[in-house]
N, C-alpha and C positions, 0 to 999 in steps of 0.2 A: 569796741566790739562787745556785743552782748555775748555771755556767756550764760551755758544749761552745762548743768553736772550729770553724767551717765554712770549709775554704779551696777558692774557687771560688764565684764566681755567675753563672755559666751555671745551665743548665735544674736541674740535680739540687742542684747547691747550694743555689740558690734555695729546692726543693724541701725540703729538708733543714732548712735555717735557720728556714724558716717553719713548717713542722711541729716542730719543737724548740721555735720560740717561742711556739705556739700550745699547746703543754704546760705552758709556765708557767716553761722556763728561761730562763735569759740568752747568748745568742749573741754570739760575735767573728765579723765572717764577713769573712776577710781577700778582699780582689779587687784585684788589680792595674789593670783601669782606673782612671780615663783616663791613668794616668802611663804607663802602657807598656800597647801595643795588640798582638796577635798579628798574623800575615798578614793570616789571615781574617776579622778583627774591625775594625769601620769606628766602632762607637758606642758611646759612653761609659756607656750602658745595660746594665741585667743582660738574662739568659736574650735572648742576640742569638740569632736564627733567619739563620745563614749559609749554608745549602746552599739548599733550597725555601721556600717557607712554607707546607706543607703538613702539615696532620699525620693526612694517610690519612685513609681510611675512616671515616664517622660508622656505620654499619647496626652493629648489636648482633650480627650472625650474624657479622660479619668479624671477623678476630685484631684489626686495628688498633684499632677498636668497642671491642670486647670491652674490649682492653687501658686504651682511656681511660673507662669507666664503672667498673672496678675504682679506677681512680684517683679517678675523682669520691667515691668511697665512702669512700675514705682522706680524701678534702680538699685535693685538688689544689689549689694557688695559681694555677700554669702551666691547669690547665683553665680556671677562672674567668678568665681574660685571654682565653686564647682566644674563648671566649665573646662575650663582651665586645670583640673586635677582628677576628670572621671575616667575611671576606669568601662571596661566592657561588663555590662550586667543586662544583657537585653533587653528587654522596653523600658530598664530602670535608668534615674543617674544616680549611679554610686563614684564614688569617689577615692582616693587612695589621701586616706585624714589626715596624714602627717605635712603632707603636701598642699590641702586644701587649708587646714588651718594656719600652715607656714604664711601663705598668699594674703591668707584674711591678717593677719597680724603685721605683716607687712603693708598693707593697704591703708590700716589703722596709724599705724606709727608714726609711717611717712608724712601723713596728711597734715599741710599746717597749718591747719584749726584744732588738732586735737593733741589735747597736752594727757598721757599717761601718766596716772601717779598710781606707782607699787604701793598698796598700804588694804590694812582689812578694814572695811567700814564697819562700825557698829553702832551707827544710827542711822536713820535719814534724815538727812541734810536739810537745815532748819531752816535756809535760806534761799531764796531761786527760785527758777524752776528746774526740776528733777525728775530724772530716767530710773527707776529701780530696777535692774534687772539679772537679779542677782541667780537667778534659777531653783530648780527644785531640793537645792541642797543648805536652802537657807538655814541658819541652826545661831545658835547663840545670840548675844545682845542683840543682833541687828534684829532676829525672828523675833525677839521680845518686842524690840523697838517698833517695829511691824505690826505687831497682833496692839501695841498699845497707841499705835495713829490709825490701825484700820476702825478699831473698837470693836472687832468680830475675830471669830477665835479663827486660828490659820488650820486647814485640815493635812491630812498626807495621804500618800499612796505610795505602793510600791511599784518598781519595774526591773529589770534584771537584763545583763547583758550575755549575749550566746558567746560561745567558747571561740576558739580560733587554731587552725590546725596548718600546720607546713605542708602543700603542695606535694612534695616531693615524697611525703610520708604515707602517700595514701597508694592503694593497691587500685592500681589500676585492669588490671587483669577482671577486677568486679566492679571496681567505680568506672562512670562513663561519662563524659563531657557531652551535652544537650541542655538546651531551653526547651521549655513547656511550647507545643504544637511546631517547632520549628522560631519560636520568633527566635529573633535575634542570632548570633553567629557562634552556638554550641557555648555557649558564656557559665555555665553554671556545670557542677562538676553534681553528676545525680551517681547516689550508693541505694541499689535497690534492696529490697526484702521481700523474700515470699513468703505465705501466710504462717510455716513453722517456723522461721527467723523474725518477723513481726511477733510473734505471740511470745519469744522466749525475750525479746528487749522489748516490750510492755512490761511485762510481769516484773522482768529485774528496775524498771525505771520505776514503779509507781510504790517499790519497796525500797528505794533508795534511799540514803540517810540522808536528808538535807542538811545546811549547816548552822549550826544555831544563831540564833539574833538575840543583841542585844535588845535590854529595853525597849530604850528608845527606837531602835529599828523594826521591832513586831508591829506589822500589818495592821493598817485598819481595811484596809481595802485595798482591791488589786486590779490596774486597769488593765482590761480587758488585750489591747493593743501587746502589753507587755507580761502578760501569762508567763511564767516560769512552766516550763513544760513540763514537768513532772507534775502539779498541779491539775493542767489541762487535760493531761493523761487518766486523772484521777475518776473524771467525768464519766468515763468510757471507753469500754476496748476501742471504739473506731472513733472517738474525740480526736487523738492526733491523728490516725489514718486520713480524714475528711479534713482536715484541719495541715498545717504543717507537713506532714508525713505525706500530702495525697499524689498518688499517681498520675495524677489524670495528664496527658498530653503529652507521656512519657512512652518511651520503647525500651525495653532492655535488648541490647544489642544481642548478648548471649541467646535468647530464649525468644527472640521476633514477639516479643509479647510485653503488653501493658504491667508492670512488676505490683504484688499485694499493695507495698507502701515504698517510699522514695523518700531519703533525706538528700536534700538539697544543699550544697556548700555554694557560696557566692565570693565573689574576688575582693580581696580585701587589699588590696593594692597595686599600683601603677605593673611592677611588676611579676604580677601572677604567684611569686612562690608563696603567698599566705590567702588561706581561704575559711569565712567562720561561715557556721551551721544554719543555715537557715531557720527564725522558726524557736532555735534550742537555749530562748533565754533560761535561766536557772538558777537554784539555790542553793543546788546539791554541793556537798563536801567535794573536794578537789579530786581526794582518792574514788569518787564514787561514780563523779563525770569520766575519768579514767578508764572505771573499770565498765561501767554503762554503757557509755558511747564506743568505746572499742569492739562491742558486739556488733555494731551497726557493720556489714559488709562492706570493704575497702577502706575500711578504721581501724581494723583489727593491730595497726602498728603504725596508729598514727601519733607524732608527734604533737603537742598540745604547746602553743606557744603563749595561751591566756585560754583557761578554764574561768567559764560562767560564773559572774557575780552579781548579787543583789545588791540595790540602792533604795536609801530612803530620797524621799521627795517628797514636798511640800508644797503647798499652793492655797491662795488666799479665796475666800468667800468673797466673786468677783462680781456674782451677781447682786448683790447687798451693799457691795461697798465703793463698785467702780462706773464711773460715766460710761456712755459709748465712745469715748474718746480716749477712753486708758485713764482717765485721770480719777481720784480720787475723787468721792463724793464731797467726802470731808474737808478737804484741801485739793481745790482743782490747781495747784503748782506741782503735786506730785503726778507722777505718770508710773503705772507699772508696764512691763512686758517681758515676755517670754512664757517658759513653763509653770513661772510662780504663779500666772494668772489664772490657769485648766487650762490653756491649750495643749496641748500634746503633740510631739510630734516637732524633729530639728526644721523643717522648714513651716510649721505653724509658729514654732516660735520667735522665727530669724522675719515673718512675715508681720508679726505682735510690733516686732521691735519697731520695724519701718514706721506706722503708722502710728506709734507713739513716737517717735522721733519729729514727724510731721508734726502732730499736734503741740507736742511742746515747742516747737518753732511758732505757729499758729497762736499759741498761748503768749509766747514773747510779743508777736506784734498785736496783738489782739485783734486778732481776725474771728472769724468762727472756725469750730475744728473740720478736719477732711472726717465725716463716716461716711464709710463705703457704701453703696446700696447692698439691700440683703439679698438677690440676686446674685450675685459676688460671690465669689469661696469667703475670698479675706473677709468680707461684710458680714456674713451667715454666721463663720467661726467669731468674729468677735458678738456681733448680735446674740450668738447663745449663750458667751460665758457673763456678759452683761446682763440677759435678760430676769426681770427681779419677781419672777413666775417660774423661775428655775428652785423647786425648794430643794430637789433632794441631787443637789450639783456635783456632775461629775467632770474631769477630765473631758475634751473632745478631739481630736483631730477634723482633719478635712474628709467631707464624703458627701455626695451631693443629697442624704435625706435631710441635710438641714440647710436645703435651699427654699424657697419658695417655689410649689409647682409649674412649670408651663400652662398657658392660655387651653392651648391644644394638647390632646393627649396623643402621646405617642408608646404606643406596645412596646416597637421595640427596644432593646434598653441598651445598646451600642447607640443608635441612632438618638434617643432621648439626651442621654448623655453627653453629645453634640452638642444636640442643642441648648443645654444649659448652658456648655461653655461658652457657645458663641452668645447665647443673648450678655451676657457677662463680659465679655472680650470687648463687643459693638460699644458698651457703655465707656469703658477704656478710651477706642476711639473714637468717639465721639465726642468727649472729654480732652481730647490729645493731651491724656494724665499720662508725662512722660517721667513723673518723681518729682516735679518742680514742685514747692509750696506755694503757689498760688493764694 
């Protein structure tokens, strides 16, 4: 049996490994837990969900949609856990992670094609073909090793993950349980402000003491997606009001009225007692999330089970150095995927991983590789981080301005948004691309 090495089980390894094995090869799939944990890694589980637990948008008109039912059609592992471990978050699939990554690691284990070996890589594997998919936290030998086979320097960014509060901590007498215009089944726990409680936690957030970074972890740049809100705050009084903070589609029960600004709490697990802040990625010192966020209404004595932290992340120069097919320019046996690549975003990355998984099967038997059409969510996000007219390359997630436009122009942008999905879906089935490597 032929065998391909996968280093990484986070979301796109995971991804990759399972779809390889599920072709009928034999996998290595190197992962450094539990002997050695990153910052931002707490569990000895593959596919950890460390920022939100959120994975956007279920509606099929939305990019996020879109992008996870492309996946389902491929053979997601990473969807079928979701599934299987989501919590109530309204039009979203969020998840309860300890449970979703339990699933995935169990999925991985069991399967007998895939042999687990505990150990830290710190090279890329000079023989085979090869999964990299080591994620945004890549550091030491192996990031040496990386930057000296890409031949292009590796860049970073930052993202930061929102705080998390105990359910039972929060004052409900002013917090109120509602979704935005009614969707979904009151899933989101909303703490209103009126304009003289908005303006007195502005002012104390945008003076907050952040916490210092090391060296090595000072900013070169900040993706947009994952703004630390004290930051975004900095912008302008109503940057988080219109932003994070905003009202719209809200009622304060108390007052029958639309409230100045809304922080949003979202369920953080299966069962409901932890909930984090929507919105409130951050950098700030422990003591300062404490003493900040507590101003917010229905906070005022909330218990903090994980205050906001910063992460470094790193990812390679993918337009310069990568095929459309994830493979190295340099050495088409190497494949990358995940967030190391600029994608952005747990199920851009879990979506990276599939299709590098295909192609390195594809590359075993020497077939030509699957690229998606750019039509596509998946095809579009990878077609951008490949494209070699990308000079000044940032990070991307899914969102349909980086699709190719419709024939016909359509106004409305619920209805537009259709119909990109479906011209996208139609190729799917027409295809009857059900994950098989063909």
């Amino acid at each position: 049996m032929k065998k391909i090495t996968v280093v990484g089980a986070g979301l796109a390894g995971c991804e990759a490994a399972f779809t390889i094995a599920e072709s009928g090869f034999s996998v290595d799939l190197i992962e450094m837990k539990p002997s050695r944990m990153s910052p931002a890694h707490h569990s000895a589980n593959f596919a950890e969900l460390v920022c939100s637990n959120s994975l956007k948008a279920s509606r099929i008109d939305s990019a996020a949609g879109l992008l996870k039912e492309e996946m389902r059609r491929l053979g997601s592992v990473c969807l079928k856990a979701a599934d299987a471990s989501s919590v109530a978050a309204g039009g979203a699939l969020a998840v309860d992670r300890s449970i979703f990554s339990q699933i995935v690691t169990e999925k991985i284990k069991s399967h007998k094609n895939i042999n687990v070996i505990e150990k830290t890589a710190d090279k890329v594997p000079d023989s085979g073909i090869t999964v990299i998919a080591t994620g945004p936290l890549t550091d030491g030998e192996l990031a040496s090793d990386i930057e000296r086979k890409c031949g292009a320097k590796s860049l970073s960014f930052f993202d930061a993950a929102a705080p998390i509060v105990l359910a039972d901590s929060i004052d409900f007498d002013k917090a109120f349980y509602a979704s935005r215009y009614d969707r979904g089944d009151n899933d989101y726990i909303n703490c209103p402000l009126n304009r003289e409680e908005y303006t007195a936690f502005y002012n104390e957030l945008i003076n907050a003491e952040s916490a210092v970074l090391k060296d090595f972890d000072k900013p070169l740049n900040v993706y947009e997606g994952c703004m630390p809100v004290e930051i975004l705050a900095k912008r302008g009084e109503d940057s988080i009001r219109f932003g994070p903070l905003k009202p719209v589609g809200l009622r304060d029960p108390r007052t029958g009225h639309r409230p100045w600004a809304a922080v949003q709490l979202r369920r953080e697990n299966a069962d409901a007692t932890m909930f984090n802040m929507v919105g409130f990625q951050t950098n700030l010192k422990f003591g300062e999330q404490k003493r900040v966020f507590s101003m917010i209404p229905g906070l005022e004595n909330a218990e903090f089970v994980r205050y906001g932290v910063m992460h470094r992340n790193s990812f390679i120069n993918s337009p310069k150095i990568l095929n459309r097919d994830l493979s190295l320019k340099s050495d088409q046996n190497v494949f990358f995927a995940g967030q190391i690549t600029g994608v952005e975003g747990y199920m851009e990355s879990a979506a990276c991983g599939i299709i590098a998984g295909i192609n390195a099967v594809r590359r075993a038997q020497e077939k030509e590789p699957l690229v998606l059409p750019r039509f596509s969510m998946i095809g579009a996000l990878l077609n951008y981080i490949c494209d070699e007219t990308n000079a000044n390359f940032q990070p991307m997630g899914a969102n349909f301005g980086i699709l190719p436009p419709l024939d016909t122009n359509i106004r409305d942008k619920r209805e537009r948004y259709g119909a990109l999905s479906q011209r996208s879906l139609r190729w799917f089935d027409e295809n009857e691309y059900k994950g098989e490597t063909k």
